[in-house]
C-alpha positions in Angstrom: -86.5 -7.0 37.3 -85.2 -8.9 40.3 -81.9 -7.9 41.4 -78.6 -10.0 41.1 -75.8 -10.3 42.2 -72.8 -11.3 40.1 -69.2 -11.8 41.0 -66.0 -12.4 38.9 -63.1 -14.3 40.6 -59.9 -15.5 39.8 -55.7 -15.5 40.3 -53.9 -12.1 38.8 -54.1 -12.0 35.3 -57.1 -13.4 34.8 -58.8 -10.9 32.8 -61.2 -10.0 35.3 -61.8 -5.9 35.4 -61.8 -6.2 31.4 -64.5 -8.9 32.2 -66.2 -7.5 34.4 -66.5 -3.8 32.1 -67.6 -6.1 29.2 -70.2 -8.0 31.2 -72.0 -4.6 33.2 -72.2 -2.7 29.2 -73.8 -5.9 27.8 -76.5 -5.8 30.4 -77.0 -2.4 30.5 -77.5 -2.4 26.5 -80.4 -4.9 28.2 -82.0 -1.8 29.6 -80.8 -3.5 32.8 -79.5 -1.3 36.0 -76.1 -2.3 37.0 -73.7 -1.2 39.2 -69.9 -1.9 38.7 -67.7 -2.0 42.2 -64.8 -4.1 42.7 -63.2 -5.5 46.2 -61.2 -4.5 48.2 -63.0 -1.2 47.9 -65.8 -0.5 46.1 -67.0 2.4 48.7 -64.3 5.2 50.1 -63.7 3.8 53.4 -63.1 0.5 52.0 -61.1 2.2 49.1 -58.9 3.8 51.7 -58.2 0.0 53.2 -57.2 -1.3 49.6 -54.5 0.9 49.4 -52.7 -0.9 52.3 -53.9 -4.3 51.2 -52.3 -3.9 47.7 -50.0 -2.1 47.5 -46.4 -2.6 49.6 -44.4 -5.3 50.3 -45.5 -8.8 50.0 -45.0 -9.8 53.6 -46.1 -6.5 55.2 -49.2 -8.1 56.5 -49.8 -11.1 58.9 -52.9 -13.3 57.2 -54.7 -12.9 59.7 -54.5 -9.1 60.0 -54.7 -9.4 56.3 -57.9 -11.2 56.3 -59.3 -9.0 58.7 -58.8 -6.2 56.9 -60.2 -7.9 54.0 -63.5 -8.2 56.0 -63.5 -4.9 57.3 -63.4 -3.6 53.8 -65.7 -6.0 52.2 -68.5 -5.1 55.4 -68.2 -1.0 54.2 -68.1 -2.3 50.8 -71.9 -4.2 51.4 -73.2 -1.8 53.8 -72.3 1.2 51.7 -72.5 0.3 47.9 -73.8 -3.1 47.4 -76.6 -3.4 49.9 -78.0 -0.4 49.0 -77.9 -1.5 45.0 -79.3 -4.6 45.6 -82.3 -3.1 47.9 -83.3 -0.7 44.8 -83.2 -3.2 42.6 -80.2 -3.1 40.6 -77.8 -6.2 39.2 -74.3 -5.6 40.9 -71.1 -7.0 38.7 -68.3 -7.2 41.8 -64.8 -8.0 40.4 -64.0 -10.1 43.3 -65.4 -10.8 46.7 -65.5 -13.7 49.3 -64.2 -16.7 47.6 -61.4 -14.6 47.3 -60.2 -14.2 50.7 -60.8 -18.3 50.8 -58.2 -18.3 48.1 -56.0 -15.7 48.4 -56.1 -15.4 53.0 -56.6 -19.3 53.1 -55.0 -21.2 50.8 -52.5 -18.9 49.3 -51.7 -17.8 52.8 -52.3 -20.5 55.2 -55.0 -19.3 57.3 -57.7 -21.8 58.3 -61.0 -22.2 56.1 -62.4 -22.5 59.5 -61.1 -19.2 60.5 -62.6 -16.9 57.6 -65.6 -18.6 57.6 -66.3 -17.5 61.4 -65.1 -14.2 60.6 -66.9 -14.0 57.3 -70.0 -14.8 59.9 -69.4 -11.7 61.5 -68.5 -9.4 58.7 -71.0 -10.1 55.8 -73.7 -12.8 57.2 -76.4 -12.1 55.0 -75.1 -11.5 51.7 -73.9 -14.0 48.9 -73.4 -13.7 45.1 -76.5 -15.2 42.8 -73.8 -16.1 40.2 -69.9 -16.4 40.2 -67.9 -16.6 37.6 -64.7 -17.7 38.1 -62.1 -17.3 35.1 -59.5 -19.7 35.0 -55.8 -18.9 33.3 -52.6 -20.8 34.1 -50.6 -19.1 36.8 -47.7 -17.8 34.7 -50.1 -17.4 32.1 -51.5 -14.3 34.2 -48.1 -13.1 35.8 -46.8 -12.7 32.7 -49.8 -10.3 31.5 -49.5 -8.9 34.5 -46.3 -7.1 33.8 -47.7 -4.5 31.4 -50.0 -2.9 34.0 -48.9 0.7 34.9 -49.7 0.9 38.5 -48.6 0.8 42.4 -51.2 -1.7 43.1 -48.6 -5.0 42.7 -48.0 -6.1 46.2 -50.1 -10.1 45.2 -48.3 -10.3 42.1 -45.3 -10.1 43.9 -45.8 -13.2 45.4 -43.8 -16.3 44.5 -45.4 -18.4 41.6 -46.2 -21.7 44.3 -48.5 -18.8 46.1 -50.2 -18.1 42.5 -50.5 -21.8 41.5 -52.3 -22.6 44.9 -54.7 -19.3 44.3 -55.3 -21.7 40.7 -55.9 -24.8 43.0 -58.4 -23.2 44.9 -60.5 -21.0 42.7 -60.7 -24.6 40.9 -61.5 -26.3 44.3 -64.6 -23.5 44.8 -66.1 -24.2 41.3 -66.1 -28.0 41.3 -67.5 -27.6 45.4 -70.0 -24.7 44.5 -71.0 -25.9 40.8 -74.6 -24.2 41.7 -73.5 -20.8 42.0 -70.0 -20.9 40.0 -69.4 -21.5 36.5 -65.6 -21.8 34.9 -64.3 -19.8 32.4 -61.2 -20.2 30.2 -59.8 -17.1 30.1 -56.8 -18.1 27.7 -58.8 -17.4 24.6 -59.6 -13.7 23.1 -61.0 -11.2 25.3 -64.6 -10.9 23.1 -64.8 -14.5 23.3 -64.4 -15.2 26.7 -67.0 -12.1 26.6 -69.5 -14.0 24.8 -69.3 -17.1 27.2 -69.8 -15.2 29.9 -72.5 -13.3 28.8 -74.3 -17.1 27.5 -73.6 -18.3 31.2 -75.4 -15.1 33.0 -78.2 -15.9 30.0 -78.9 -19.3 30.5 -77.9 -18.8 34.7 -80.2 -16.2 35.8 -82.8 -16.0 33.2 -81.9 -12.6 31.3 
């Protein structure tokens, strides 16, 4: 089977690590060979850059700096686990990857499209996603789910709610722009619903 690569995106509470668990087991009932990796991290020099990324302060980073760091971990992150994946084979489900730096870095932040897209150039030239999904939940919608999570990992959600609703702009910008590759997903309805859409989309998308 031809390998694939599939990428969930979306604003903080969008549902998409339980998505992205939920999609990789319904393949791999398939007989499929999947590999589950997130961003940033998703290989342990990239992990070790995550834990500045997320967790802190919300203005402890310049967006640039930030958005450097973003590509520094995302080029480990291809060269070390998704790369390697793809060249054996394997479909890779990545909860996140470049259209979120476009979202988060760009317009959340403020730094130039023009900007990432040279750096993204340099960092990860060769590489883009066969299929992204990107799941879609009002801003406060997702905040407010957001507040149950038990971890250290909150410095984005501690960004004011205009930051969130522009990271909801954008991710809806990217699908309408990119409707070849991305597909929307309402993520206000049950979890095994938004499941089975999903899992229809990556059906009728790339053939399964």
């Amino acid at each position: 089977m031809t390998a694939r690569f599939i990428t969930l995106e979306g604003g903080e509470g969008a549902g998409k690590s339980t998505q992205t668990r939920l999609l990789a087991a319904a393949l791999e009932k398939r007989g499929i060979d999947v590999v589950v990796t997130r961003e940033p991290g998703g290989a342990p020099g990239a992990e070790d850059i995550r834990k500045l990324l997320v967790e802190g302060e919300p203005g402890r980073w310049d967006p640039l700096v930030e958005t450097l760091m973003m590509f520094a971990a995302r080029a480990d992150h291809v060269a070390n686990t998704i790369g390697p994946a793809l060249a054996r084979g394997a479909y890779v489900v990545c909860d996140r990857f470049t259209d979120s730096t476009y979202a988060y870095q760009g317009a959340g932040r403020g730094l130039p499209r023009e900007t990432i897209r040279r750096i993204e150039s340099l960092a990860v030239p060769d590489i883009k996603p066969d299929l992204t999904l990107i799941l879609d939940v009002p801003a406060e919608t997702g905040l407010a789910r957001t507040q149950s999570r038990q971890h250290g990992e909150t410095r984005f959600e501690r960004f004011d709610l205009a930051f969130h609703q522009r990271l909801r702009d954008a991710f809806r910008d990217i699908a309408r722009h990119h409707a070849d590759r991305c597909v929307l997903i309402d993520t206000t309805k049950a979890p095994e619903a938004v499941s089975q859409e999903i899992l229809s989309v990556v059906q009728q998308r790339l053939g399964i």
